[in-house]
N, C-alpha and C positions, 0 to 999 in steps of 0.2 A: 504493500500500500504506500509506502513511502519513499518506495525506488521512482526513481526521476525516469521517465519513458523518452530518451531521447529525438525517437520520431517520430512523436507525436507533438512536441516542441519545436521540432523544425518546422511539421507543416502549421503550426498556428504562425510563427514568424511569416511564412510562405505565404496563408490565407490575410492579415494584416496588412502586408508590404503590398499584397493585390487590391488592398480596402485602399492605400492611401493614394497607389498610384491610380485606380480608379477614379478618385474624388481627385485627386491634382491635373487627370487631365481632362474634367470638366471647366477646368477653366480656360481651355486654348481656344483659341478664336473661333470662334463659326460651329462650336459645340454647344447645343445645349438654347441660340441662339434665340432671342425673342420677337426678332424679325427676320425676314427671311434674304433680306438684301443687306450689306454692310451699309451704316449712316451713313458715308461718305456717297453712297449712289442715292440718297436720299434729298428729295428737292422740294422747298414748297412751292406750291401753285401758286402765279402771279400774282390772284387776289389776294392769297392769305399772305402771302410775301411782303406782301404792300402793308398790308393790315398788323404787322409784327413792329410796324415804326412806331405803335399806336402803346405797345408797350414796356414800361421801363426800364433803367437801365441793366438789373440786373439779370430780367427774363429776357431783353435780349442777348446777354452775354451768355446765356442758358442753351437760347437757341444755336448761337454761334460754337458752345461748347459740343453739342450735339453733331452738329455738323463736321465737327472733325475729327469723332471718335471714328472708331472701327465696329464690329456685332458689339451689341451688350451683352455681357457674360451673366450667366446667374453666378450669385456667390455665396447664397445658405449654403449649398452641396457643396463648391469647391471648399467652401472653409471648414468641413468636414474634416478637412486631410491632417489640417492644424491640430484639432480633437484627437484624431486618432495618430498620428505622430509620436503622443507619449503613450499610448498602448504597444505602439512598434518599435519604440525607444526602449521601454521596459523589459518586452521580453526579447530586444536584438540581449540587451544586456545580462538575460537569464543564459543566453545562448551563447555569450564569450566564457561565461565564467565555467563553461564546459571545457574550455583549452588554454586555458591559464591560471597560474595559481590564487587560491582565494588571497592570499595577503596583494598581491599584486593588483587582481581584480580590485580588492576593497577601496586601492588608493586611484587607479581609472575612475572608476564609479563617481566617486565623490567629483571630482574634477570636471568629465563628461556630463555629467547633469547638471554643473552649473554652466558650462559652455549651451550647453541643449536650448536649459531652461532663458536663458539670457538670450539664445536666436529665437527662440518659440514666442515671447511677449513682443519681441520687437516687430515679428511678423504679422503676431495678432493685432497689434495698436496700428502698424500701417493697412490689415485690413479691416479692423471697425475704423478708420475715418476715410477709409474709404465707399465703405456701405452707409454710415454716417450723410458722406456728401451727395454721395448719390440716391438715400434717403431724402434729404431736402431736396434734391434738385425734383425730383417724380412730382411730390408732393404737391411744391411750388407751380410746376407745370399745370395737375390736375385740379386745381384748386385758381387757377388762372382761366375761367372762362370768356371766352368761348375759344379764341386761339392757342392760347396754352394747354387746354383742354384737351384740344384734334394732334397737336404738336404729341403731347405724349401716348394718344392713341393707336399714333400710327406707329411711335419707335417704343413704345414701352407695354402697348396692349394688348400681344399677344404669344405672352411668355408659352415656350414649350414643355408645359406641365405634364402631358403624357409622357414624354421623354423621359424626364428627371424621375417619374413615379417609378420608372422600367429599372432606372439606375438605382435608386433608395432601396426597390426589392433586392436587385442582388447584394447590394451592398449589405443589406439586413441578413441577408443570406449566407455569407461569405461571414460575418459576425458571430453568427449563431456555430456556422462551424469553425470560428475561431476558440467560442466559448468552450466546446465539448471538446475540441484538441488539447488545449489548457487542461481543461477537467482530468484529461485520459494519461496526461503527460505525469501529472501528481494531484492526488487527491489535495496534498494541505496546500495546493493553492489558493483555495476553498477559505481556510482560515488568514490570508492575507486580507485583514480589512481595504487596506489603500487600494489593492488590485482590484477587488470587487467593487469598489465604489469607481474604480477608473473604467472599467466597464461595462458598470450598470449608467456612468457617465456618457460613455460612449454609446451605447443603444438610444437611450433617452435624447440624446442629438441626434442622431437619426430619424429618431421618431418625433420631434419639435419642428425639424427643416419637412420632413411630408405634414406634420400635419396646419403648418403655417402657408404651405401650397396650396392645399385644401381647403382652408376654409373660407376663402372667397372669393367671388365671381372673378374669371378667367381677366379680365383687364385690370384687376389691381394684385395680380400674382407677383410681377415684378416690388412692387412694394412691400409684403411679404415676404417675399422673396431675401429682401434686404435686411427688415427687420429677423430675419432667421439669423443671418450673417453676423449684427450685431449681436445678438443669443450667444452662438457659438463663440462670438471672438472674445465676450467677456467671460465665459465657461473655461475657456482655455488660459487667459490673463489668469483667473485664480487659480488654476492647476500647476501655470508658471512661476504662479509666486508659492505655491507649496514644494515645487520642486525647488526651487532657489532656496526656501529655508533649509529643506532635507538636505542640499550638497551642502552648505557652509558648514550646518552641524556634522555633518559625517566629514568634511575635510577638516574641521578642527579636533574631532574624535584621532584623527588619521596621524596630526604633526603632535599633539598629545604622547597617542601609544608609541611612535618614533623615539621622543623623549625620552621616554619612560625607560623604552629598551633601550638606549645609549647610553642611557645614565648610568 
């Protein structure tokens, strides 16, 4: 019961590293798209063109911003990959310490997870204000009647929801047989509180991003969409800062027991 199942620990590393790079290459261009044509081919008609002089100065730098992006990417799903990151960071590092020695592991560990944890927040804060701004910008638009309105109708209102539900399944899928790979590798993974909370974390974001898809009418899914985004990247911000405390403490643990034994 207590013997480590080595491959059955490999393939949860295997099923995880599939989850992230799944959810990471939902965000390349023209994936996942909420329009069907890049903004850059997108034109408004004379009259409405005319009628955008009409208003101010920030919707139209809104407009102009629009005009020179590329597809709009969903970002609840991609920022998934942030969440689950430290489930693949975890158990890559269950999976080293199978071929190097634990003192040596102990002193990696501590070090790598505050490197991890220090890229992981930095990634998340540039992507909540990113979803952040492009939160206000949607809003701003639909809340801008009548031309700001049509403006975000035609590039923001017809996010491809079917798609991303097809991707949230496998991904839920690919999870669940993460979970039971974990289970089958060692029963006392079980009594790892942090782990089960990091993966009952992790499901729970999966299940936040479909069900913020969901619950409203197909043109304001992009907005949704985003507010998911924000979820995730503040979920992940405190995970980061939980990892950040755990390396200092386990590095100051580390130059301590050094001491100790040189002394």
């Amino acid at each position: 019961m207590n013997r480590l199942r080595t491959p059955f620990l490999l393939c949860a590393i295997v099923l995880i590293c599939i989850v992230v790079l799944i959810e990471t290459s939902m965000a390349l261009p023209g994936v996942l798209r909420s329009n069907p044509v890049p903004i850059t081919a997108f034109q408004l008609p004379p009259q409405l063109s005319a009628a955008t002089t009409g208003l101010n100065r920030d919707q139209q730098n809104m407009v102009a911003q629009l005009s020179s992006q590329g597809y709009p990417p969903g970002l609840g799903l991609p920022d998934l990959a942030l969440l689950d990151s430290i489930m693949l960071f975890t158990v890559t590092l269950m999976g080293v310490a199978l071929f190097i020695p634990a003192r040596l592991h102990g002193r990696v560990q501590g070090i790598a997870t505050l490197i991890f944890s220090l890229l992981l927040m930095g990634f998340a804060l540039r992507q909540i204000f990113i979803a952040l701004s492009l939160l206000m910008l949607m809003i701003s638009l639909l809340l801008s009647i009548p031309f700001g309105t049509l403006i975000y109708l035609i590039v923001y209102g017809s996010f491809n929801r079917a798609g991303a539900y097809v991707v949230l399944s496998v991904i839920m899928l690919l999870k669940f047989g993460f979970s039971g790979s974990l289970f089958f590798a060692q029963q006392r993974f079980l009594e790892s509180k942090g782990l089960l909370l990091l993966l009952l974390t992790s499901l729970l974001g999966t299940v936040l991003v479909s069900f913020l898809l969901g619950i409203v009418p197909a043109f304001l899914v992009s907005i949704t969409d985003a507010i998911a985004a924000l979820c995730i990247g503040i979920i992940t911000i405190i995970w980061g800062i939980t990892l950040l405390i755990g390396s200092i403490t386990s590095i100051i643990k580390t130059v301590r027991l050094n001491r100790a034994l040189t002394a």
